[in-house]
C-alpha angles and dihedrals in degrees: 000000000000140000120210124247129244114200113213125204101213100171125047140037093316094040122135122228118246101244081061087047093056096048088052079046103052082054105047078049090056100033096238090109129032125278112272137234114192109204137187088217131006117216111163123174124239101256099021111152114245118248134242126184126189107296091248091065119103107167146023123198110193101211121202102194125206088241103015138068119258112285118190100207122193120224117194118226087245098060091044082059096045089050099048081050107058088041085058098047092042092050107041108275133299126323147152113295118198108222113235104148123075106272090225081076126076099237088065094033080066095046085066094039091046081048094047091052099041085042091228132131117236119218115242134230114207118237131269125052121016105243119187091212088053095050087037083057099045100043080053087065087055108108109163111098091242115070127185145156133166124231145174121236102265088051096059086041097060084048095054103044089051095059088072094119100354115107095174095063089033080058096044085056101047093045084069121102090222137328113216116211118195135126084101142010117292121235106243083232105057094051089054085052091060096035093055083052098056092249109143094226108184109193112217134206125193141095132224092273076067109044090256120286119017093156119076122188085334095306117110104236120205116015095319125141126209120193135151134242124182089341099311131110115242124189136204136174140084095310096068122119123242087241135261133331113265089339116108098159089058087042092053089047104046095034112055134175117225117173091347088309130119126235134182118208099218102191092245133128116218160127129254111201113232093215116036092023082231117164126227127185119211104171150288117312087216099051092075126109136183112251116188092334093321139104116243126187104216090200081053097060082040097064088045085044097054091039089078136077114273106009102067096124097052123131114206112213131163131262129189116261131204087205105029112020108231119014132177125265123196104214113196133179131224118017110340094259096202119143112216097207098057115066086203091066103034139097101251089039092054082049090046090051097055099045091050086054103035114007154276086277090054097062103128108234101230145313123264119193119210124184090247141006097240105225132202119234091265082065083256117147103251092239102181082047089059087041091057101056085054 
C-alpha cells in the first residue's frame, strides 16, 4: 500500500513555518495525513506526476551532500519514534528543544518529532544569521526542566565566542540539558572550550538514512549497532531508513542483509573499540585519492592541517597532478595569517606536519587563499564548490 507525498517548501517566500510543519508532520507520523517532504525550494513542473512512497514512510528528507549527489531518503514513521525514543532515554527524558537548524534537514525534522513525543512546544528561531542575543532571548522563554537544541558547529561556536564577558548567555547555555552538535566533526578545541565553561556539549553522529544521530559522544545509543567492513562503518538497528526515493540500485547498495539483519553501509571510514564499542570516524570513504600509487585520505590531512596555528578553518581538497595523479590542496579563506618566524604556523611546517603524520604522499601541494569558504545550508564547506575554482 502506499500514501501520497506532499512536498513542503520550508525556506523562501511560500515557506511554511515550522509550528505548521510540525502539525502536517504529527499526522504523516500517525497516517492520518500524507508523508512529508521538507524542501529548501520548491520547483515543480506543470505536468509533473504526484509521489507516493510505502504507507509506513513518513519522511523524506532530500540530502545534498558537500562531496555526493542528492539522495531522497524515506524514514518510516517507526524508525522517527525509535529514534526520539532512544535521544530521550540517552539524554534524560523528554524536554522542550529550541529549534535552530532548517527543518528540511533531519537534524530539525527531529527537533519536531522529539517535540511531538515529549508533547511539548519548541521554541522557534526565525530564519537568516545565527545571533547569539536572539537565541539568548529565545532559550529565556523556555520554561519545561529539560532543556535541549541541536546545533552545527559554527553555531556553537558563535555561541561560545560571544560569552566572553557575558554571564547572562554563559547562564542560558548552561541552563540546557544538553546541546547536540552534528551535521560535521567537532574541533577538539572547541568542545574543551564548552566543556571548560560548563556547557554539556554531546557530539552526534548519524545521517538522514539514520534518522539522524545514533552515536553520542561515540557511544551507539537505542538499540543501534555499529560494526566495521572493509574499513567502513555499517549500522543496524530500528532507526534505519526504508531506502531511497524511486532509487532501488542505491538502496541495494547502501542497505544490505547479512544473517536476516539489516545494515546500512554509511560511506564512512572508521574504527569501532572492542572493548568500550566506542565509534571513531576517520573520514569519508569517498574523500580519498591516489597519490603517487597510495592511497591518501584527504579528511585525514585535514585534521593534521586544523590542528596548527593559523589554519584551523581550512578546509583539504584534490586537485589533478601531471607527476602524481591526485595531490592535496589546503584551501583557506581571508589573508593568508601565517607567521614566518614560527614553523608551527608556516607553510613548510604545516607540510612537514602532515608528512610526519601521514606520509610523503600526503604533502599537501600548496595553499591556496580564497576570500570565503563557500557553505552549504547544514554549515558544511561546499567542497565540490572549492574543487571546482582549482
Amino acid at each position: 500500500m502506499t500514501r501520497p507525498l506532499l512536498i513542503l517548501p520550508v525556506d523562501g517566500p511560500h515557506a511554511s513555518e515550522p509550528l505548521d510543519v510540525m502539525a502536517l508532520l504529527r499526522q504523516a507520523l500517525t497516517a492520518s495525513g500524507p508523508a512529508l517532504m521538507p524542501v529548501s525550494d520548491m520547483v515543480v513542473e506543470a505536468g509533473s506526476p504526484a509521489l507516493f512512497v510505502p504507507r509506513r514512510v513518513a519522511v523524506v528528507i532530500e540530502t545534498s551532500g558537500s562531496t555526493d549527489v542528492p539522495k531522497r531518503v524515506m524514514l518510516g514513521t517507526d524508525a522517527l519514534l525509535a529514534s526520539a525514543a532512544a535521544s530521550a532515554d540517552t539524554l534524560g527524558g523528554p524536554g522542550q528543544w529550541l529549534l535552530a537548524l532548517p527543518t528540511h534537514y533531519i537534524a530539525g525534522v527531529q527537533v519536531l518529532v522529539r517535540s511531538i513525543v515529549a508533547e511539548t512546544i519548541p521554541v522557534v528561531m526565525p530564519p537568516g544569521h545565527f545571533d547569539a542575543q536572539r537565541f539568548m532571548a529565545l532559550a529565556e522563554t523556555m520554561s519545561e526542566p529539560l532543556r535541549y537544541t541541536s546545533l552545527v558547529p559554527v553555531q556553537l561556536s558563535r555561541l561560545l565566542a560571544a560569552t566572553d564577558g557575558d554571564s547572562r548567555l554563559l547562564a542560558v547555555l548552561r541552563r540546557f540539558t544538553a546541546i547536540l552538535i552534528g551535521g560535521q566533526a567537532i574541533r577538539p578545541e572547541l568542545s574543551a572550550h564548552a566543556e571548560q565553561l560548563g556547557v554539556r556539549v554531546v557530539r552526534t553522529y548519524g545521517s538522514s538514512e539514520t534518522c539522524g544521530g545514533c552515536v553520542y559522544n561515540g557511544l551507539p545509543i537505542g538499540n543501534t549497532q555499529v560494526r566495521v567492513r572493509d574499513g567502513q562503518l555499517e549500522m543496524s538497528g530500528s532507526v534505519l531508513a526504508e531506502g531511497y526515493l524511486a532509487d532501488p540500485e542505491r538502496t541495494a547498495d547502501r542497505f544490505i542483509d547479512d544473517h536476516l539483519v539489516r545494515w546500512y553501509r554509511t560511506g564512512d571510514l572508521g574504527e569501532v573499540n572492542s572493548d568500550t564499542g566506542e565509534v571513531r570516524v576517520l573520514g569519508r570513504a569517498d574523500n580519498v585519492i591516489i597519490s603517487g600509487g597510495e592511497k591518501v585520505s584527504l579528511d585525514a590531512v585535514e585534521r593534521v592541517v586544523r590542528s596548527l596555528s593559523g589554519f584551523s578553518e581550512a578546509v583539504v581538497v584534490a586537485a589533478d597532478d601531471a607527476e602524481w595523479g591526485q595531490v592535496p590542496v589546503v584551501i583557506v579563506a581571508g589573508p593568508h595569517e601565517v607567521c614566518e618566524a614560527s614553523e608551527a604556523r608556516s607553510e613548510a611546517g604545516m607540510r612537514d606536519a602532515v608528512v610526519s603524520s601521514l606520509g610523503r604522499a600526503a604533502r599537501p601541494a600548496r595553499v591556496v587563499l580564497v576570500p570565503a569558504i563557500p557553505l552549504l545550508p547544514s554549515g558544511k564547506p561546499d567542497r565540490r564548490a572549492l574543487a571546482a575554482r582549482l
